[in-house]
One Martini backbone bead per residue (centre of mass of N, CA, C, O) as a GRO file, in nm:
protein
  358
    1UNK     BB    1   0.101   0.032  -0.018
    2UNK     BB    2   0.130   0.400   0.146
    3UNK     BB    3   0.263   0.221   0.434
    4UNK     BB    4   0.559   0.266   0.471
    5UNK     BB    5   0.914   0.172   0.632
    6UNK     BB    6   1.104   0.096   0.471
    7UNK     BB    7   1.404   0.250   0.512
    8UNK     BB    8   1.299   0.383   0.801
    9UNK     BB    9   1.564   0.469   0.966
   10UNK     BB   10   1.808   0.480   1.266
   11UNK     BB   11   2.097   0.672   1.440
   12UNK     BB   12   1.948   0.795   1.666
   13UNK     BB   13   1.782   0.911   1.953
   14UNK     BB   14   1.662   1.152   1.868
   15UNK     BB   15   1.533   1.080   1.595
   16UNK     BB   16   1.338   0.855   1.742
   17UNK     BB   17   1.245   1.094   1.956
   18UNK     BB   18   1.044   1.234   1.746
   19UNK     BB   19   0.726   1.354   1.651
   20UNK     BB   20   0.800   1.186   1.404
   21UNK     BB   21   0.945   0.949   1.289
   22UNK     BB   22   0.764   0.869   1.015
   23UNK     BB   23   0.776   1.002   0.713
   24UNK     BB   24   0.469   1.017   0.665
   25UNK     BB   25   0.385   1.171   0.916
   26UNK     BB   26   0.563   1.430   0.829
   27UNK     BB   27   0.453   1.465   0.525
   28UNK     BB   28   0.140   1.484   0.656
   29UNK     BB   29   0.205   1.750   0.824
   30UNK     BB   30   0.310   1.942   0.628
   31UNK     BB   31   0.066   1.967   0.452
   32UNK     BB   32  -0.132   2.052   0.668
   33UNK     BB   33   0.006   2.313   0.707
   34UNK     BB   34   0.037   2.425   0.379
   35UNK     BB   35  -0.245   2.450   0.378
   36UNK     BB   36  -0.357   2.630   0.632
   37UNK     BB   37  -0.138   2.864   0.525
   38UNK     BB   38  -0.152   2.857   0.158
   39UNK     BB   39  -0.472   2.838   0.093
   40UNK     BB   40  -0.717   2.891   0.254
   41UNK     BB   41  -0.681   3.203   0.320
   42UNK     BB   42  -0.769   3.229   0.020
   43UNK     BB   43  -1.080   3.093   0.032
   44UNK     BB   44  -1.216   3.217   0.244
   45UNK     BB   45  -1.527   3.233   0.397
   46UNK     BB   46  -1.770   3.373   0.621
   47UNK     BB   47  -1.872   3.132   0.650
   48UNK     BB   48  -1.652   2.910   0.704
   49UNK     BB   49  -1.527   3.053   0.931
   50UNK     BB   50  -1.821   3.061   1.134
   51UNK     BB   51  -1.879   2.746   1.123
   52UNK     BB   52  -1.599   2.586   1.144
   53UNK     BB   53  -1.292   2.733   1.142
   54UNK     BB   54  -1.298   2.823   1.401
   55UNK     BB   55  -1.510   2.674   1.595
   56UNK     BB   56  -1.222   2.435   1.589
   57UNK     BB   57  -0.979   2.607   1.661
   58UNK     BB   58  -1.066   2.691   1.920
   59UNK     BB   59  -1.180   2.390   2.069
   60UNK     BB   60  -0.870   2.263   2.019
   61UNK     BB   61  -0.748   2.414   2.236
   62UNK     BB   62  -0.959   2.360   2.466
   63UNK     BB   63  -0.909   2.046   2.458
   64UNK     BB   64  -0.640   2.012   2.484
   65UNK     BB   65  -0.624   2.108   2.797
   66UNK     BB   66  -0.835   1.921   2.893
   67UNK     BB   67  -0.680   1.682   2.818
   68UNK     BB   68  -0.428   1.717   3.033
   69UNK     BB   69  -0.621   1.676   3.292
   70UNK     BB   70  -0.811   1.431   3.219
   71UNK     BB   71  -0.605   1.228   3.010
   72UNK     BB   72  -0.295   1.279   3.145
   73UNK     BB   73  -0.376   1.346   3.508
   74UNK     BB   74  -0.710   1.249   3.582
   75UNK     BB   75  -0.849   1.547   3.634
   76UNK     BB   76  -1.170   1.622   3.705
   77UNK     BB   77  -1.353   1.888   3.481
   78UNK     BB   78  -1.627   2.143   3.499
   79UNK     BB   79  -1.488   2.401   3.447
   80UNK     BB   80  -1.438   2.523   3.165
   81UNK     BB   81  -1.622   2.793   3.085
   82UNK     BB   82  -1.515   2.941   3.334
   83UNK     BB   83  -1.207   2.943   3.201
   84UNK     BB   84  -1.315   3.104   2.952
   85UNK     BB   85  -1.427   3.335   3.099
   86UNK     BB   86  -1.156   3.450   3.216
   87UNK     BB   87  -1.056   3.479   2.927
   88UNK     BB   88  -1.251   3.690   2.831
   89UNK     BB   89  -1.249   3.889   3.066
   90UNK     BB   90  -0.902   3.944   3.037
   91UNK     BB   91  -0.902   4.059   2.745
   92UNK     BB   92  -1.134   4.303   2.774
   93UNK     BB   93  -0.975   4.444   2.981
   94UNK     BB   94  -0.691   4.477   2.805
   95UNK     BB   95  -0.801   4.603   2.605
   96UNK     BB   96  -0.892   4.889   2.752
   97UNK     BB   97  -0.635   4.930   2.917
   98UNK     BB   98  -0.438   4.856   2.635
   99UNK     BB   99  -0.461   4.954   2.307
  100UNK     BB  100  -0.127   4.937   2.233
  101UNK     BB  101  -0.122   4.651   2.250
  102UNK     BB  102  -0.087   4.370   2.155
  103UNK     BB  103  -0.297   4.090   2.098
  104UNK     BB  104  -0.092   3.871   2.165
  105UNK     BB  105  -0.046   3.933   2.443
  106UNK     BB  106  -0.349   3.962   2.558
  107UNK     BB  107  -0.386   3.693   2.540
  108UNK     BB  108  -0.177   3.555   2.667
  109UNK     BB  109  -0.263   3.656   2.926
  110UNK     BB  110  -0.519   3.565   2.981
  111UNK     BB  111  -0.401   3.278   3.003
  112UNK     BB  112  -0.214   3.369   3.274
  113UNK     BB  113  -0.469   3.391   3.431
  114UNK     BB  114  -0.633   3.127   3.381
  115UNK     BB  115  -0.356   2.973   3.525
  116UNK     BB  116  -0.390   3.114   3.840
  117UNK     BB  117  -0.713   3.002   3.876
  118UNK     BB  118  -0.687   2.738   3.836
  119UNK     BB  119  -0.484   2.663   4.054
  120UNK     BB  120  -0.685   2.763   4.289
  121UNK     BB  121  -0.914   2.538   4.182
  122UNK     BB  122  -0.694   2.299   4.204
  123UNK     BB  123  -0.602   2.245   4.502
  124UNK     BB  124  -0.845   2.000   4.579
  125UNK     BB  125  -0.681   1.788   4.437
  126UNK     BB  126  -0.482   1.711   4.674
  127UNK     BB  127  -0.764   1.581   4.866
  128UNK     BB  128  -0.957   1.527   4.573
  129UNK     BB  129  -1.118   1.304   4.405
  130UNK     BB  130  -1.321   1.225   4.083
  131UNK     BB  131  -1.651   1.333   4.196
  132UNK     BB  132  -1.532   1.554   4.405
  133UNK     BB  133  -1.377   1.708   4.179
  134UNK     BB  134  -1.629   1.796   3.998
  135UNK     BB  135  -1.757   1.953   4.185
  136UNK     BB  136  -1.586   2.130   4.247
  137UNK     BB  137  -1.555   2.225   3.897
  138UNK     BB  138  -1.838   2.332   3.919
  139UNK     BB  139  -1.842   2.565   4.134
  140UNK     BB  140  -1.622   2.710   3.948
  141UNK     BB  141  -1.852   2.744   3.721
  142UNK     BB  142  -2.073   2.914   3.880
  143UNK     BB  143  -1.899   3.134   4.020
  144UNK     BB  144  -1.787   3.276   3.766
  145UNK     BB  145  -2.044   3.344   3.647
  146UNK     BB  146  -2.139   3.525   3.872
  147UNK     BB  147  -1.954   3.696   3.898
  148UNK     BB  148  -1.943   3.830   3.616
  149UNK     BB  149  -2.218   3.936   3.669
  150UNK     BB  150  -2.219   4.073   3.948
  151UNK     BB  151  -1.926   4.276   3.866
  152UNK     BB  152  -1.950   4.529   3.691
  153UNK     BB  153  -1.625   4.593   3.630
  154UNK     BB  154  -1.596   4.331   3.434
  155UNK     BB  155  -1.774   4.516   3.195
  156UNK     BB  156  -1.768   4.836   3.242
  157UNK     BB  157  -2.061   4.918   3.338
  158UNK     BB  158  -2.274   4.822   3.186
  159UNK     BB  159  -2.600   4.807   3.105
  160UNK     BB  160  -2.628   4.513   2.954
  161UNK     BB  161  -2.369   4.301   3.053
  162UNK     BB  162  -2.169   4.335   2.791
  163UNK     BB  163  -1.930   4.231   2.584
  164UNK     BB  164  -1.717   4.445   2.355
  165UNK     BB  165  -1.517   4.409   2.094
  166UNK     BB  166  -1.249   4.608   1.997
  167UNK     BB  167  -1.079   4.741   1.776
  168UNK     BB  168  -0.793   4.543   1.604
  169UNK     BB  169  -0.451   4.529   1.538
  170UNK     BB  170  -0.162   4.312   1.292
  171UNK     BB  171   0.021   4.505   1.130
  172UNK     BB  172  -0.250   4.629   0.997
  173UNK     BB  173  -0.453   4.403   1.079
  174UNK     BB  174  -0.767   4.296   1.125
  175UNK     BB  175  -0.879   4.121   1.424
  176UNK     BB  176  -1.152   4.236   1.501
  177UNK     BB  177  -1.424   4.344   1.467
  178UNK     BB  178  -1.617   4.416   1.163
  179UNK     BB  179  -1.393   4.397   0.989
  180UNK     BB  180  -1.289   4.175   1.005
  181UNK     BB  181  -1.139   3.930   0.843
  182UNK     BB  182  -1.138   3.580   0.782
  183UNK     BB  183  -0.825   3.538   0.728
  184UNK     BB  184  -0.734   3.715   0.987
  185UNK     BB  185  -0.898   3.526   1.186
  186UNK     BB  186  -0.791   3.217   1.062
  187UNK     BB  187  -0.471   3.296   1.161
  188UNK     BB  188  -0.480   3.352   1.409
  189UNK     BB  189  -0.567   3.108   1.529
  190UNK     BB  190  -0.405   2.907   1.394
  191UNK     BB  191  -0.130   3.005   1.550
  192UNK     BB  192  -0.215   2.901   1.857
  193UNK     BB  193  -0.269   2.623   1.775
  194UNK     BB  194   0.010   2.532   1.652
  195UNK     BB  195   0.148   2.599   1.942
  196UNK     BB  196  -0.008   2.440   2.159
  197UNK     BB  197   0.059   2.141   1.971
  198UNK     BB  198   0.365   2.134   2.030
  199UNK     BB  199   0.362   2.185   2.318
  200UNK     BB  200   0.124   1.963   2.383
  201UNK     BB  201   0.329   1.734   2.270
  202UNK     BB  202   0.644   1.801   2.446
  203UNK     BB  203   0.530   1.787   2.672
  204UNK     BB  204   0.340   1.451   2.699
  205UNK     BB  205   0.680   1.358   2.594
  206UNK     BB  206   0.784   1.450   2.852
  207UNK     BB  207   0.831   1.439   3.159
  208UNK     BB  208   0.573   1.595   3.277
  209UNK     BB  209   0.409   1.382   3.166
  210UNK     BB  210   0.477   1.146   3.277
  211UNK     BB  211   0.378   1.248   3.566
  212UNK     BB  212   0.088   1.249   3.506
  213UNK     BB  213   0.060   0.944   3.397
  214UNK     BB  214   0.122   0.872   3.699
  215UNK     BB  215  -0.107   1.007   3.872
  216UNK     BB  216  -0.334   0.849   3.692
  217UNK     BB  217  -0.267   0.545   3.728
  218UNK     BB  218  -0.080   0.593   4.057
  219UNK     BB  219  -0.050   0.816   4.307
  220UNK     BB  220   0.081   0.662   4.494
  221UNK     BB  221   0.294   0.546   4.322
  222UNK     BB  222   0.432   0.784   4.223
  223UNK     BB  223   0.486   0.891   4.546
  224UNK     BB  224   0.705   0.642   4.615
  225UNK     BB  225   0.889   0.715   4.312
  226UNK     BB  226   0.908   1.072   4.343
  227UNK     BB  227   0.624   1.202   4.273
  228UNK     BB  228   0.479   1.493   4.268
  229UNK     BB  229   0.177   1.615   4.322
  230UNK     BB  230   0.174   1.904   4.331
  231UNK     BB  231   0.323   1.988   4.088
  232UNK     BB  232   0.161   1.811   3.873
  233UNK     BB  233  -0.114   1.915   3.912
  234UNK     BB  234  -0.081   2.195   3.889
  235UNK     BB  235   0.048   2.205   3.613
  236UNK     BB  236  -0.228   2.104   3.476
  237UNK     BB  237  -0.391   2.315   3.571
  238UNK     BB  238  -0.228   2.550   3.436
  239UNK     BB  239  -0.175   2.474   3.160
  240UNK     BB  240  -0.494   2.389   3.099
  241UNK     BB  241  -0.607   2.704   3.147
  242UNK     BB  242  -0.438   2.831   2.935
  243UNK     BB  243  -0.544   2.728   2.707
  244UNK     BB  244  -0.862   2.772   2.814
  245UNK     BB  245  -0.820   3.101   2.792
  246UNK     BB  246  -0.741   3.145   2.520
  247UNK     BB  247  -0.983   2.992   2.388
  248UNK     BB  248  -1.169   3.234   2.486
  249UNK     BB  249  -1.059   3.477   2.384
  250UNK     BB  250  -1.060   3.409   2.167
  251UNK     BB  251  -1.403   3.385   2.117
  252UNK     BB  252  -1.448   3.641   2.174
  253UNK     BB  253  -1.267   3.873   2.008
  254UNK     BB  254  -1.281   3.657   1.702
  255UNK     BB  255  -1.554   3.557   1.696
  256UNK     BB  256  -1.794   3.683   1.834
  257UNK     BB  257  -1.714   4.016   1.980
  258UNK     BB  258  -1.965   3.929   2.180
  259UNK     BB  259  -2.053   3.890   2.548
  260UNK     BB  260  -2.276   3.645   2.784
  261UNK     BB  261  -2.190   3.455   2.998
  262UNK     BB  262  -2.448   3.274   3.080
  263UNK     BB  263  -2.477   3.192   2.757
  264UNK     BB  264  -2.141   3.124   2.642
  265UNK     BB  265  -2.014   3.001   2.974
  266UNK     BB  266  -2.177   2.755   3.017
  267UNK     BB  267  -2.206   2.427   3.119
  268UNK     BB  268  -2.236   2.333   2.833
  269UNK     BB  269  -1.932   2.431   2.769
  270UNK     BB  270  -1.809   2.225   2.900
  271UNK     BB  271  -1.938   1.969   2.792
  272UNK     BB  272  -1.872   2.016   2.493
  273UNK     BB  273  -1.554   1.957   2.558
  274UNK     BB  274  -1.588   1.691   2.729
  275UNK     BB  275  -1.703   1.545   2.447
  276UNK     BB  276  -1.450   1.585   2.266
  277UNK     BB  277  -1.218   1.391   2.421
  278UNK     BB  278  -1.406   1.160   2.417
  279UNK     BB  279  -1.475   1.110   2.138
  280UNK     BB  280  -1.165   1.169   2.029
  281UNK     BB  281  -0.923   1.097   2.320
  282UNK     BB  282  -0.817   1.029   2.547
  283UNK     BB  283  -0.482   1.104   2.558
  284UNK     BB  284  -0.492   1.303   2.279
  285UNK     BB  285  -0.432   1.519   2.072
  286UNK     BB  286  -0.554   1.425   1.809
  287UNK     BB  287  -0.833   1.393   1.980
  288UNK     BB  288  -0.907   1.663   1.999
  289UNK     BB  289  -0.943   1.712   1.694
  290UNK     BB  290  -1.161   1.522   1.640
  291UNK     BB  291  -1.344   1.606   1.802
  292UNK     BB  292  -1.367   1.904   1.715
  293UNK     BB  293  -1.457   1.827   1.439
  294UNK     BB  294  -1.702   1.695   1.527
  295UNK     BB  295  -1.890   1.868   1.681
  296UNK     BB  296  -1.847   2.102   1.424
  297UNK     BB  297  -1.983   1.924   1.194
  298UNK     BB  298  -2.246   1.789   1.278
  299UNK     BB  299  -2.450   2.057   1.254
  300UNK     BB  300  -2.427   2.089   0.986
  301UNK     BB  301  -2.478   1.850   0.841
  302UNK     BB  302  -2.758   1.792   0.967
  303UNK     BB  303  -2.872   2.046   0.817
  304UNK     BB  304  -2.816   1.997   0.517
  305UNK     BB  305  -3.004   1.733   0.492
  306UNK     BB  306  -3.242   1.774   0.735
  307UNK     BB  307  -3.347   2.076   0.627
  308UNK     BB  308  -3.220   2.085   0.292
  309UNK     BB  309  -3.314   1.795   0.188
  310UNK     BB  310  -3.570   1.672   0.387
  311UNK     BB  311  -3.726   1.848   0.538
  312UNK     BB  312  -3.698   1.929   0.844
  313UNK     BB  313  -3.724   2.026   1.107
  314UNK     BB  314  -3.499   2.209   1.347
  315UNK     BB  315  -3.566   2.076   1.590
  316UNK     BB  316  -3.537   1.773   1.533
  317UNK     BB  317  -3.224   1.802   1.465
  318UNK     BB  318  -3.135   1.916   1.741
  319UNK     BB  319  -3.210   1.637   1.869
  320UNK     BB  320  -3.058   1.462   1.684
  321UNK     BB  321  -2.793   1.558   1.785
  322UNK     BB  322  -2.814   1.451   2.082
  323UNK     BB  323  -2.836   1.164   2.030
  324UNK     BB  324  -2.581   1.106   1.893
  325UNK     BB  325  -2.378   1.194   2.112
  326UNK     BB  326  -2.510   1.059   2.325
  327UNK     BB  327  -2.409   0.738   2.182
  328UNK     BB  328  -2.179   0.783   2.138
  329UNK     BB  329  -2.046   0.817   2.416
  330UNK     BB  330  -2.141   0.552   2.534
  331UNK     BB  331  -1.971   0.376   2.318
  332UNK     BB  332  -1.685   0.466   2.381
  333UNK     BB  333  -1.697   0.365   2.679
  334UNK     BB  334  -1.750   0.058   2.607
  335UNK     BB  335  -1.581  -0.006   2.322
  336UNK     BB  336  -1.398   0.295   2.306
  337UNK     BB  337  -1.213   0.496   2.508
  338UNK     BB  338  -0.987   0.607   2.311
  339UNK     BB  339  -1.139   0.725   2.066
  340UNK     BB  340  -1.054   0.773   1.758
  341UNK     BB  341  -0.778   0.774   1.778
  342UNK     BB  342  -0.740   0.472   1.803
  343UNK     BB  343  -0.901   0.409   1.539
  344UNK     BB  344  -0.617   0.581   1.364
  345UNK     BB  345  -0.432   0.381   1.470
  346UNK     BB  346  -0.550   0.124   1.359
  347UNK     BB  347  -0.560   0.175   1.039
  348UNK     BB  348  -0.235   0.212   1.078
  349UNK     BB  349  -0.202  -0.099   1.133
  350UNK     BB  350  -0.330  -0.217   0.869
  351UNK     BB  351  -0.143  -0.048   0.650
  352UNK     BB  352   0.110  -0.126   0.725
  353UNK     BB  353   0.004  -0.459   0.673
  354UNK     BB  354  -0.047  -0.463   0.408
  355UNK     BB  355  -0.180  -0.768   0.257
  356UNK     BB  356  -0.118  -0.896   0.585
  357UNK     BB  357  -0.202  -1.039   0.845
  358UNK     BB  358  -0.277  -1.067   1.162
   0.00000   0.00000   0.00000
């Protein structure tokens, strides 16, 4: 077949431990690469930009962190949502109040502020897991739901509690506000997500990665091997929340432009974010971005066959989305827990050895 590995040898140790080690899977990085930054951009409008590949961009990015902490270091957390809403209320403080700061600044800071809230609120699971540290970071969804609404400094005392992004470029590019392109906000947000799939590939595969999969494994047995659980949950903690406030801020600033907080970042976004990297694959940044593919192409699809095609009700499609993957998620979790992303695996192990049996 065309999944060949025949004299594709290595001769040193860092070769064999590089992040794609056989030949077709960096030149298949490549090309995903080349289209992603050089072809797209050119063809792309507002339609597919609003429809499918920001809100595709920024939630590959929420699940990539939500994945760091739950897929990779065991610690169950329902309150994406509020720390997307911390990323995205101090994205709008920042922007307000530094109005000639780069974007990329803002959003960075965002982010470091939102791994400082995630710190504060992953504290209890240094004495509590399972279903109490659940119970936990629900509380702090909707605290922090609470908080942004309660607080009228956070939005800058509006009379609606609406926060709107004010216009903004980089580089002389509009990257905010009601003019901004679609090219320049599908590019803004891309460069985003290739940097946090980077870091959060060699964090993962490197020591403090193993760390954390050491205490999602057997946390008593990890700390009598010497692995600090202090360090290990902080950080996937601080990391998680970092990447989970990034896009939160893209959500506010470059996708929506508008937010109301307890509409845009309900415990449904906690939920909808949670059910990406179930159904895309814990412990699997690859399953991140599967997960994020699925959820934000299915409601698509589903409008254009069965409303567009079927001529069914809109409700009915809704609903009908509902069931879907409510059952997809029940499957992966009795069939296969490792979700798609293992599929994808399995498919590379067939192809691999095609047309020889296993």
């Amino acid at each position: 077949m065309f999944y060949r590995e025949a004299g594709d040898f290595k001769v040193s140790y860092v070769d064999d431990s590089q992040t794609f080690p056989i030949k077709f899977d960096r030149y298949r990085y490549y090309v995903v690469l080349a289209v992603a930054f050089g072809i797209i951009p050119f063809i792309i409008n507002d339609y597919w930009a609003n429809a499918l590949l920001l809100p595709f961009l920024i939630y590959a990015i929420a699940a990539i962190g939500l994945n760091i902490l739950v897929g990779y270091c065991g610690q169950v957390s329902l309150g994406t949502g509020g720390f997307m809403a911390v990323g995205a209320y101090a994205c709008y403080k920042l922007m307000t109040a530094f109005p000639d700061v780069s974007m990329f600044i803002h959003v960075l800071l965002a982010g470091g502020i939102t791994a400082i809230v995630g710190v504060l609120f992953g504290l209890p699971s240094l004495r509590i897991k399972g279903f109490y540290l659940a119970v936990a970071t629900l509380a702090a969804q909707f605290f922090l739901v609470w908080l942004f609404n309660r607080v009228p400094w956070f939005y800058n005392y509006s009379a609606s509690g609406q926060i709107n992004a004010p216009e903004r470029d980089v580089f002389g590019i509009i990257i905010t506000g009601p003019n901004a392109s679609a090219s320049a906000t599908y590019l803004f947000c891309l460069i985003f997500l290739t940097i946090s799939a980077i870091i959060a590939r060699n964090l993962t595969r490197g020591t403090t990665g193993r760390t954390w999969m050491a205490i999602r494994d057997m946390d008593i047995a990890a700390e009598i091997i010497g692995v600090n659980p202090l360090k290990a949950k902080m950080s996937a903690f601080a990391i998680s929340s970092f990447f989970i406030g990034i896009a939160g801020a893209l959500f506010f600033a470059v996708y929506l432009g508008a937010v109301e907080v307890g509409e845009v970042f309900g415990i449904q976004k906690s939920f909808l974010v949670l059910f990406m990297i179930i159904i895309g694959g814990l412990g699997s940044i690859f399953g991140s971005f599967a997960g994020a593919a699925f959820l934000v192409l299915l409601p698509v699809v589903l409008k254009v066959v069965g409303v567009d095609v079927l001529g069914w009700p809109t409700d009915i499609v809704a609903h009908l989305q509902l069931v879907i993957v409510g059952a997809l998620i029940i499957m992966f979790l009795i069939l296969e827990p490792h979700g798609l992303a293992q599929l994808w695996r399995v498919a590379k192990e067939k192809l691999r050895l095609w047309p020889f049996p296993h």
